[in-house]
N, C-alpha and C positions, 0 to 999 in steps of 0.2 A: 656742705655740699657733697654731695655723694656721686660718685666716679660710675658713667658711663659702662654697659659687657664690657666692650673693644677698650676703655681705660683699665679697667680693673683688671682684664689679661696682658695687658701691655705692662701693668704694674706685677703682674705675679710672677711673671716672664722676665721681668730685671731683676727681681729678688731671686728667683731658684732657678735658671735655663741653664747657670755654669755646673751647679749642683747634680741638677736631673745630669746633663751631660756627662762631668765627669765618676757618676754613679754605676754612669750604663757603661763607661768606661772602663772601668775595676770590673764590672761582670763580663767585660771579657768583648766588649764590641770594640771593631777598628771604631776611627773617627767620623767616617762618612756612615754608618749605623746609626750612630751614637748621636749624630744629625737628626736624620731621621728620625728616631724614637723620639728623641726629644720634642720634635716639632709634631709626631704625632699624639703624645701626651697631650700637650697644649692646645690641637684641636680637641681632641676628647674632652678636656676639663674645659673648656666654650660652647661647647654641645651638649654639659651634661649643665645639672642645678646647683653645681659646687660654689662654696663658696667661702671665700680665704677671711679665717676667724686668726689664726695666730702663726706665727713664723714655725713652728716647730711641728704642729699637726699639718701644717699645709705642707711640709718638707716629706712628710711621715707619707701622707695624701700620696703624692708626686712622686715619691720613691716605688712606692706600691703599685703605682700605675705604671710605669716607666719598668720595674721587673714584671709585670702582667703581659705588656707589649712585647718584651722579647721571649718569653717564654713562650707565647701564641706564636709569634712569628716563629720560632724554633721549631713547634711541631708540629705547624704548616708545613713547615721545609724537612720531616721528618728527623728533626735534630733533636727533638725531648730531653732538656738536659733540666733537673730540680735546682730550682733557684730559691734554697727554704727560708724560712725564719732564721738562720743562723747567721746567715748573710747579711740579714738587716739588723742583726745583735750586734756584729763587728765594724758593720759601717757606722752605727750610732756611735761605740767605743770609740771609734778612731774618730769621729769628728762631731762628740757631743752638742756645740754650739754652731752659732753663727761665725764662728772667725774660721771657718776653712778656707778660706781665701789668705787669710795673715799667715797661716799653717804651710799651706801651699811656697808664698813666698818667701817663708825661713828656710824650708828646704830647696829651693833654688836656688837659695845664696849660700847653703853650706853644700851644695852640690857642686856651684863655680866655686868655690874654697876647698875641694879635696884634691889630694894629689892626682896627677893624670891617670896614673894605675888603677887607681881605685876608683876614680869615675868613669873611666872604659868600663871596667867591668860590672859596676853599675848599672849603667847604658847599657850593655849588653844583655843583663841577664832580664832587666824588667822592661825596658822599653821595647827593646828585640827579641823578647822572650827565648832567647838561647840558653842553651843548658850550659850546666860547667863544663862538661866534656871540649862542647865547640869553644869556648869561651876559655879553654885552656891549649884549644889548639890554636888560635888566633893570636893569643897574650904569649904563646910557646912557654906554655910553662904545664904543670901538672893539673888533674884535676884537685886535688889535696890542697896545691897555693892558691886555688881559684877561689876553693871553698873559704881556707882563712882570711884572704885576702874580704871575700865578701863579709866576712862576719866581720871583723876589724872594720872597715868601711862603714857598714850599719854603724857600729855603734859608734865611730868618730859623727857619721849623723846625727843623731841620738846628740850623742854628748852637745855638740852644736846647736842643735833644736832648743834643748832645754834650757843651755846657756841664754841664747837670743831672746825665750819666751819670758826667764826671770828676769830680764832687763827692761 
């Protein structure tokens, strides 16, 4: 039996809407954007003759459109900022498969596992996008302990991540 338009975007829509979202998220849109774009991809690909062959072109698809949409809107709004192929080289690096979701949730539990130091500034530097500067006047300590502190951090991430993924 073969799936209804309105079924087959309802089904394309559970498979990749967190993806598209959190894509346009890494390129740099708040969350009510990121909204947005997303749900305007998703009429585009219902308006257009697409049509979803395999999880990883239809990812490729959707990414492509979703950086198409901000870039238009950007130089709509006179904001022209290049959103190149390099971008989509490192997002594939970082989350080759379908398990960016299981990815997601190792690093939230080795985020609530780090010491309070080190998840402040964390938080700070990539969720709040503060520089070390602020982020050493806030912690009252130097830029120089901001900086180690982050790097230690990472990699106690890191070491964490990879422990949890060989298990």
């Amino acid at each position: 039996m073969s799936l209804t338009r309105e079924e087959a975007l309802i089904e394309l829509m559970r498979t990749h809407q967190r993806h598209i979202w959190r894509y346009l998220r890494a390129l740099g849109c708040d969350d009510a954007l990121a909204d947005d774009l997303t749900q305007e991809v998703f009429i585009k690909v219902y308006d257009s003759a697409f049509e979803d062959v395999a999880f990883v072109s239809s990812a490729v698809y959707l990414r492509t459109a979703a950086r198409h949409a901000l870039f238009n809107l950007r130089k709509r709004q006179g904001r022209e900022q290049p959103l190149g192929d390099d971008y989509e080289a490192a997002w594939t690096t970082l989350t080759p498969g379908e398990d960016s979701d299981e990815r997601l949730n190792l690093l939230l539990r080795c985020l609530d596992a780090l010491p309070e130091r080190g998840r402040k500034a964390v938080q700070m530097f990539y969720r709040e996008q503060r520089d070390q500067a602020t982020i050493a006047g806030a912690m009252g300590s130097s830029e120089e302990a901001v900086k180690a502190l982050l790097k230690r951090t990472r990699q106690e991430l890191r070491d964490c991540i990879e422990k949890h993924r060989s298990t």
